[in-house]
C-alpha positions as CSV (number, residue, x, y, z in Angstrom):
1,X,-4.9,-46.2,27.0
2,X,-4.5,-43.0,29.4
3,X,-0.7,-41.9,29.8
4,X,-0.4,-42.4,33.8
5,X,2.9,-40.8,33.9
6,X,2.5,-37.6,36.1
7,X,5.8,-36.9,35.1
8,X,5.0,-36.5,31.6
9,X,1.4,-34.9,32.4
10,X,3.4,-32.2,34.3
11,X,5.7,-31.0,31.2
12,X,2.8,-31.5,29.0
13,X,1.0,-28.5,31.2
14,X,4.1,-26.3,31.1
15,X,3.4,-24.8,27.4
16,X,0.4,-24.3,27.9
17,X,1.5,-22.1,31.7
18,X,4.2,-20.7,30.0
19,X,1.7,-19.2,26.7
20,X,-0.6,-18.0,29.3
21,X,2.3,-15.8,31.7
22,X,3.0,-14.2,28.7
23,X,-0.3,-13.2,27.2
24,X,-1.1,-12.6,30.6
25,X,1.7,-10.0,30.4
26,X,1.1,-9.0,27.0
27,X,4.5,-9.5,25.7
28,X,5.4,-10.9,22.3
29,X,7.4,-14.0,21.7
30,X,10.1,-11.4,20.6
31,X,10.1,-9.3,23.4
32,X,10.2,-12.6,25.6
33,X,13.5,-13.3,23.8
34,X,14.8,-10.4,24.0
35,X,14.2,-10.5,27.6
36,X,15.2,-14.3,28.8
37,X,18.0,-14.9,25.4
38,X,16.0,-17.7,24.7
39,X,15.1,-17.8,20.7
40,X,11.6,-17.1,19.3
41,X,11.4,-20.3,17.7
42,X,12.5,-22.2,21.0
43,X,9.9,-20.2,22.7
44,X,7.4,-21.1,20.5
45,X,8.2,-25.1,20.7
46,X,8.0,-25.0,24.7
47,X,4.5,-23.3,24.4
48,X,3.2,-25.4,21.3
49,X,4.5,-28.3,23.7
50,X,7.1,-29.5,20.8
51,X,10.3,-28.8,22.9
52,X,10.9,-30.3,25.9
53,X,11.2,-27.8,28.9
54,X,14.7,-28.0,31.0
55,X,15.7,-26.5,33.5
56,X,18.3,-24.1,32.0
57,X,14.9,-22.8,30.0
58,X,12.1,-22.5,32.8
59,X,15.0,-20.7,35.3
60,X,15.0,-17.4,33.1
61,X,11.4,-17.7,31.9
62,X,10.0,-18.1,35.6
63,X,12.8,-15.3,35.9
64,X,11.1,-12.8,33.1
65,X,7.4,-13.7,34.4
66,X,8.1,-12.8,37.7
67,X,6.8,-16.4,38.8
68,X,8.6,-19.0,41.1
69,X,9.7,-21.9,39.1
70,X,7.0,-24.0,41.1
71,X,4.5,-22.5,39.7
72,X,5.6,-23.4,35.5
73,X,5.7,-27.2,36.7
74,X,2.4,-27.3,39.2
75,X,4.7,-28.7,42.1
76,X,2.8,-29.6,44.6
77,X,1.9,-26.9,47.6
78,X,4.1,-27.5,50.6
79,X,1.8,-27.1,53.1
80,X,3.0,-23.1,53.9
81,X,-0.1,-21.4,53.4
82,X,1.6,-18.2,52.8
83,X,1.5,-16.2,49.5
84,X,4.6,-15.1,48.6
85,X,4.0,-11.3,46.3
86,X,6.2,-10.4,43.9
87,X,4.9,-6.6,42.7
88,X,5.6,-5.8,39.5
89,X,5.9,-2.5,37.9
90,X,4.4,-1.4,34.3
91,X,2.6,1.2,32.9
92,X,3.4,3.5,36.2
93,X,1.9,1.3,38.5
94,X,2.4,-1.7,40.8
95,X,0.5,-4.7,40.4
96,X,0.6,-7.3,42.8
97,X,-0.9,-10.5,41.5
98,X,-3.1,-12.0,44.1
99,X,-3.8,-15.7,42.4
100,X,-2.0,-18.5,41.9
101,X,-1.3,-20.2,38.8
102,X,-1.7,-19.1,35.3
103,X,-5.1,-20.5,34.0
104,X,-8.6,-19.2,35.1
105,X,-9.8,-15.8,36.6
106,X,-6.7,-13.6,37.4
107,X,-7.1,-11.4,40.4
108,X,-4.8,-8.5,40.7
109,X,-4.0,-5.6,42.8
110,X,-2.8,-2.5,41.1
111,X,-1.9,0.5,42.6
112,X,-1.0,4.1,41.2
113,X,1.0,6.5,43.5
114,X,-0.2,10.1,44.4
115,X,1.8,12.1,42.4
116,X,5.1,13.8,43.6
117,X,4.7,16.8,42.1
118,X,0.7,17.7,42.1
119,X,0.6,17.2,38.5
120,X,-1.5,14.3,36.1
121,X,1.4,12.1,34.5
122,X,1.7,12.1,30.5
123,X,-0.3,8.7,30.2
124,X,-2.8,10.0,32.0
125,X,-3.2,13.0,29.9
126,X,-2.9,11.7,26.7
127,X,-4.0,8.0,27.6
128,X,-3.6,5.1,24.7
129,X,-6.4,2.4,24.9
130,X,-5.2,-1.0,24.5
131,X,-7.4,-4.9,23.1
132,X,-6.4,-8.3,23.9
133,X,-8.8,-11.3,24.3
134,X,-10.5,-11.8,27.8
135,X,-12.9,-10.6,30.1
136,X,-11.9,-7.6,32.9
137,X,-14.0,-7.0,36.1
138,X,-12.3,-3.6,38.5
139,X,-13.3,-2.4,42.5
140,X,-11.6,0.5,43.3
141,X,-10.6,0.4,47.3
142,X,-9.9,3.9,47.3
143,X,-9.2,6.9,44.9
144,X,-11.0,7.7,41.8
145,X,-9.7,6.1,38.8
146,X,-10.2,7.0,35.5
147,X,-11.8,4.2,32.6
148,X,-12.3,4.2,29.2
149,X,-14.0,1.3,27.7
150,X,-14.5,2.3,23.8
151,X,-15.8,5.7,23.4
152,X,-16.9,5.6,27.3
153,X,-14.7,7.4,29.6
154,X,-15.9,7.5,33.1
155,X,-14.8,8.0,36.7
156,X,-15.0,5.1,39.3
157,X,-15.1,6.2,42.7
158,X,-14.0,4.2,46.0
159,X,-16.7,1.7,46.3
160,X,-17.3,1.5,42.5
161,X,-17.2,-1.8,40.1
162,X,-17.2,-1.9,36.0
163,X,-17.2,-5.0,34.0
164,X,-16.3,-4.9,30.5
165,X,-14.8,-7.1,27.4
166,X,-11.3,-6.0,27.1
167,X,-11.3,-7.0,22.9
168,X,-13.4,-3.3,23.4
169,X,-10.1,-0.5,23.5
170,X,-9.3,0.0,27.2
171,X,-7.4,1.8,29.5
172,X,-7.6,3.2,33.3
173,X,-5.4,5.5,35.3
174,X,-5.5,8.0,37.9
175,X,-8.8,10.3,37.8
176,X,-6.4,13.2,39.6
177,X,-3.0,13.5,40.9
178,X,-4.3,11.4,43.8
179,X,-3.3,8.1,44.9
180,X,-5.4,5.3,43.6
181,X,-6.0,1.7,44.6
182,X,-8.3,-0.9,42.8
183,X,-9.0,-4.8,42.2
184,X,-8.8,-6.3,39.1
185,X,-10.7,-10.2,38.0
186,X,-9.2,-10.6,34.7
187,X,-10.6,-13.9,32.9
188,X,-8.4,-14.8,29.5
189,X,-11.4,-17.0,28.3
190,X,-14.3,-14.6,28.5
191,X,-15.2,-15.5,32.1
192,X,-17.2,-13.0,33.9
193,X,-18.1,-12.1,37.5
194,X,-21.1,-13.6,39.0
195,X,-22.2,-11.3,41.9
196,X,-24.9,-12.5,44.4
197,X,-26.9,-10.4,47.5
């Protein structure tokens, strides 16, 4: 027989919300512990779904993720169709997640600032490609920003789109000491964009 306790059906989603913040993030279970003082192994039980989440756990986690503590537990929408941003900084650039929820295709904003001084930062320079499982779809609104998908490093200009597995090393930044603005479609389970005319 089905369990038909929505209760139950809720707290049994929040490991599986809570694994997928923090890939989404690419932070380790170590660094999440670090962050929230929440053990590695207690971390690992509310994501594997063997520890029961409370609310002395999900405040700090939502907290660290940068999520409000609705989203961990799927509350139900209250009927404010507003969208309430929290930017978040890393890598020397603001992201401003434009979805809800952690499952599916992520949209993003990200956003490098023109540089201060007229000069290409160090990452840009000398950037370090990065893997992780999923599939990554970019539209830069304006600037030129600078990809590298494997041994492929190109320059997307305003206007321009790429598509590419992001298990294949990775990296983007600003083209030149410009500002530079772009959308990101980030699917964790391979899913890729399906563009009509």
């Amino acid at each position: 027989m089905a369990n038909l306790d929505p209760t139950r059906a809720v707290l049994d989603a929040v490991g599986t919300c809570l694994r997928a913040l923090r890939q989404q993030r690419d932070v380790t279970l170590a660094d999440l512990s670090t962050e929230t003082g929440i053990s590695v192994s207690t971390l690992s039980r509310l994501e594997s779904g063997g520890r029961k989440p409370t609310l002395e756990l999900l405040l700090p986690l939502a907290r660290a993720h940068g999520v409000p503590l609705d989203d961990l537990v799927g509350a139900p929408q209250t009927g404010d169709p507003r969208i309430h941003i929290k930017p978040v900084r890393r890598h020397g650039q603001t992201i401003l997640p434009l979805s809800r929820g952690a499952s599916g295709v992520q949209v993003f904003k990200h956003l490098f600032a023109e540089s201060t001084d007229g000069t290409r930062s160090a990452d840009d320079r000398d950037p370090t490609p990065r893997t992780h499982e999923g599939h990554e779809w970019v539209y830069v609104i304006r600037g030129r920003l600078r990809l590298i998908v494997g041994d492929r490093d190109m320059v997307l200009e305003s206007g321009e789109a790429a598509e590419f597995d992001t298990t294949t090393p990775h990296w983007f930044g600003r083209a030149d000491q410009r500002a530079v603005e772009f959308l990101s479609l980030f699917g964790r389970q391979g899913e890729r964009m399906h563009v009509r005319s």
